[in-house]
N, C-alpha and C positions, 0 to 999 in steps of 0.2 A: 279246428282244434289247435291249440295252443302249443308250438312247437318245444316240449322240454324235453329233456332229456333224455326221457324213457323212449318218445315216439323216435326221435333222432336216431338214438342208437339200433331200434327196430330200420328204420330204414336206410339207415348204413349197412347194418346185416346182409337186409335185403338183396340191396344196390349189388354191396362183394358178391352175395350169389349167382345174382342175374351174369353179372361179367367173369363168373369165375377166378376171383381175385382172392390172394391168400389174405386174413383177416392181419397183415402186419401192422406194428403201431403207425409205418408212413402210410400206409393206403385206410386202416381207419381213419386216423389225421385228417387226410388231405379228404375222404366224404364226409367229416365230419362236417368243419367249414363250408363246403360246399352244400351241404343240406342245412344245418343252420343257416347258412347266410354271413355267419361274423367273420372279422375280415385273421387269417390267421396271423402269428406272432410272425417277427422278422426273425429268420435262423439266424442263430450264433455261431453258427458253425455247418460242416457241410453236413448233409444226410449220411453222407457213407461215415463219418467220423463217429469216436466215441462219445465224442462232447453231442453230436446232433443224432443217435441214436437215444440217448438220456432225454433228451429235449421231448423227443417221441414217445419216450415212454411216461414221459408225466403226463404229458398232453392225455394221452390213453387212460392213465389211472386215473386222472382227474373226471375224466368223462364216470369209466366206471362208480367211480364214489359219489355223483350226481345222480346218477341212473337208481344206485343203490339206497342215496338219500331218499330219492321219489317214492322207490317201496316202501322204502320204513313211515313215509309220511301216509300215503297212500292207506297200508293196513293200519295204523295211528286214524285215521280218519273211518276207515270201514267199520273198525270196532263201535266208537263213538256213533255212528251211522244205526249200526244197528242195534246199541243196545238204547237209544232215545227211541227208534222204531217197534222194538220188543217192549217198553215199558209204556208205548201207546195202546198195542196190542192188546196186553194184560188188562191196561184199564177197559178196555173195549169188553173184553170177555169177562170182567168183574161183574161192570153195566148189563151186557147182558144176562148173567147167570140170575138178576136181584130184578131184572125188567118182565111184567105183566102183562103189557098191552102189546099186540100183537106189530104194532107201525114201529109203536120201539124197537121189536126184535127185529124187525123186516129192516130198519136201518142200521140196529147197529152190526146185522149182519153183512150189509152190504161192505159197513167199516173196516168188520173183520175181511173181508175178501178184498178188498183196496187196501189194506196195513199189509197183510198176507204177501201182495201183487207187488207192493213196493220193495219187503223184502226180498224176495226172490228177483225179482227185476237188479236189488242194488247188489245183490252176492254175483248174480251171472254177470254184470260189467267186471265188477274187479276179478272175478276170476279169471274173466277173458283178458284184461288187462295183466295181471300178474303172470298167467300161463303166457302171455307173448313176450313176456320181459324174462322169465325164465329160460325160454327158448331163446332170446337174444343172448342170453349169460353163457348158456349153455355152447349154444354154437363159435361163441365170442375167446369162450375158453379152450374148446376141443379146438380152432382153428391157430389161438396165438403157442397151445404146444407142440400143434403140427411146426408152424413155425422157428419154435425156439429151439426142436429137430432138427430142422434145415439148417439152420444158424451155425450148429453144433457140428455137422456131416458135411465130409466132402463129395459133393454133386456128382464126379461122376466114378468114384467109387465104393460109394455109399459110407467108408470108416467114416470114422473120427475125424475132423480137423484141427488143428492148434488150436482153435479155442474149445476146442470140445475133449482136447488134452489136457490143457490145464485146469479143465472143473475136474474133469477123471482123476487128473495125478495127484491135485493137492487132497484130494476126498481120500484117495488111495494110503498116500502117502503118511497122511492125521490118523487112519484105522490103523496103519502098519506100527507107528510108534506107539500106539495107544496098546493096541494088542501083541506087542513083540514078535506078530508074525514076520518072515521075510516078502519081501518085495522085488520084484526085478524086473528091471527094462534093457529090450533091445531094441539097438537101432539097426535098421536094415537099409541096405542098398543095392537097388539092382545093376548089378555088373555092364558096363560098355552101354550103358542104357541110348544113349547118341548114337548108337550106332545104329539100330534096331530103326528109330527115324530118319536117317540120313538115307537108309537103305528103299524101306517099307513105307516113309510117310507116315506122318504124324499119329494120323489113325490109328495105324497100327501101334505104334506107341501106347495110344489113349486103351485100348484093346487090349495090350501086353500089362498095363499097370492095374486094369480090373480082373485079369484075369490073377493076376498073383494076389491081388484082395482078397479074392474068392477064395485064394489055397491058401491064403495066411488066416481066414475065418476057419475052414475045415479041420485045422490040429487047434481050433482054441477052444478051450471052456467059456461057459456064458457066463464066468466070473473075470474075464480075461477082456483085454481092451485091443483093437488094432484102429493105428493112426496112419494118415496120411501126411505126412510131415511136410512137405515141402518137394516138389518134381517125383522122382524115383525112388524119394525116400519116405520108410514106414519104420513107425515104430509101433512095438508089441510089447502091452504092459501088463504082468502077470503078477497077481496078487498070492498072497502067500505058495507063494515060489521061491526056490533058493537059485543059487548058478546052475546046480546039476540039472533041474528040474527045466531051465530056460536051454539049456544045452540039449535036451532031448527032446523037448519040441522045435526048437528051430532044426535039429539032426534030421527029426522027422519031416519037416516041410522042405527041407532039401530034397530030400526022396522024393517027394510028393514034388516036386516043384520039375525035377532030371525026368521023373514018369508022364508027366504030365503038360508037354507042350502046350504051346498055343496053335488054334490051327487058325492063320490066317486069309480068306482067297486061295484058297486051293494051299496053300505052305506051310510047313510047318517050321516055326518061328521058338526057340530052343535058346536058354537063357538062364544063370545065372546070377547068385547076390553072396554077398556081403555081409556082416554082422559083429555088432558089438554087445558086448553085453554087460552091465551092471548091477549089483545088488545095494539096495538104499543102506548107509551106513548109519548108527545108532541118532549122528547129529546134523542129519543131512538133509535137505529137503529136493524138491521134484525137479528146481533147474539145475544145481547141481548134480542131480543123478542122472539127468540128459547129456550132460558135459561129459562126464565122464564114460559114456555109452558111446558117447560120438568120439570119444579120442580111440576106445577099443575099436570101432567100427574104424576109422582111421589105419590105425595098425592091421587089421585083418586088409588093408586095400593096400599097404606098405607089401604086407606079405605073400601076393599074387591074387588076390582076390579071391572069390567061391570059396570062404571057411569065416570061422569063428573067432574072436579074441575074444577076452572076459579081461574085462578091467582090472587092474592092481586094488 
């Protein structure tokens, strides 16, 4: 069989299954090439870069809209397939309706069972051919937004990452002036956080900063975003929230945060943060209202640290 599009992307599917591979645009890509055979382009840029993550993604789409071309050509052909087959049929069964002699009907009945045998023979290919290529879509899809999940989330505390802050905050931020709701961002930071590794080892660190994810998820709404901003720092973006409102759920996770140690190898590991907080202003947009979170946050570490400031 003729390797196009449609078989290729079946067995790139395949392939990622077999080896348990996320269906990303670089490892579609690179089975791509390697199951076709053609030789791939020269990067313009490095894979981790945004210039050669683009690069990947065309590469991807292009595939897709070839695979997608096949069907449309494919059902374009089955239809024509079978209505030349259906209008032989017809005549078969005219013939015979207006046929006397007995060899007549003995033949063109056999017509009818051979016209009959080819339809059904030509609908069971393409369907089996379209149900594999929907199953390749399918899985092709369900895998590249597992993917663009990951992309999104930081590994090893499941929030948000900076880039999955900036789709958050500018989505946030376009409903907030749209709707005159208020909007508000803290920035958080956990206190002497160096210290906690210098002591316990890194792990333990890695350990201290999942477990405050976990209790900065606990006081949020499922309208409400926590980031992982950068080391020991998280930010928590509350949608139609005012100050008051960002003040007594970080109050609250203070509490939740003094009750609620870490129990590390037998120790328990007790720990403090930090926080700024801002509400987005009438003409403001999303890096701007970080700046300004981060200077409160700033000043609450000016001020001995474990408390609040709320931006001017």
């Amino acid at each position: 069989m003729a390797q196009t599009p449609n078989v290729i992307g079946n067995v790139v599917i395949q392939r990622l299954r077999e080896l348990d591979l996320p269906a990303t645009p670089e490892n579609y890509e690179r089975f791509y090439y390697e199951v076709s055979g053609l030789p791939p382009p020269l990067p313009a840029a490095s894979p981790a870069s945004p210039a050669g993550e683009q690069i990947n993604c065309k590469e991807l789409i292009a595939s897709l809209r070839e695979m997608l071309h096949e069907v449309s050509e494919k059902t374009a052909h089955l239809t024509k397939d079978l209505g030349e087959k259906n209008e032989g049929l017809k005549a078969s069964v005219s013939s015979l309706k207006s046929s006397r002699e007995k060899n007549d009907i003995l033949r063109l009945l056999s017509l009818v069972v051979d016209q009959a045998g080819d339809i059904h023979s030509t609908v069971r290919v393409s369907h089996t051919e379209l149900v594999e290529t929907r199953r390749a879509l399918e899985s092709m899809q369900s895998e590249l937004s597992e993917t663009r999940q990951m992309l999104n989330e930081d590994a090893l505390t499941g929030t948000l990452n900076r880039r999955g802050l900036d789709q958050y905050l500018n989505r946030e931020v376009a409903r907030a002036q749209r709707s005159g709701e208020p909007l508000t961002l803290a920035m958080l930071d956990l206190d002497h956080f160096k210290n906690i590794n210098d002591r316990y080892g890194h792990d333990a660190g890695d350990q201290m900063l999942v477990h405050f994810a976990a209790l900065i998820k606990s006081v949020m709404r499922k309208s409400d975003a926590a980031v992982r901003y950068g080391g020991e720092e998280f930010v928590l973006v509350l949608p139609e929230t005012d100050t008051r409102g960002a003040q007594f759920v970080l109050a609250r996770l203070q509490q939740v945060f003094e009750r609620t140690p870490l129990l590390y190898e037998g120790q328990t590991l007790q720990a403090t943060f930090s926080a700024g907080i801002a509400n987005l202003a009438a003409d403001e947009n999303g890096h701007a209202l970080l700046r300004r979170a981060d200077s409160a946050l700033y000043e609450a570490k000016r001020a001995g640290r474990n408390c609040l400031r709320v931006a001017d």
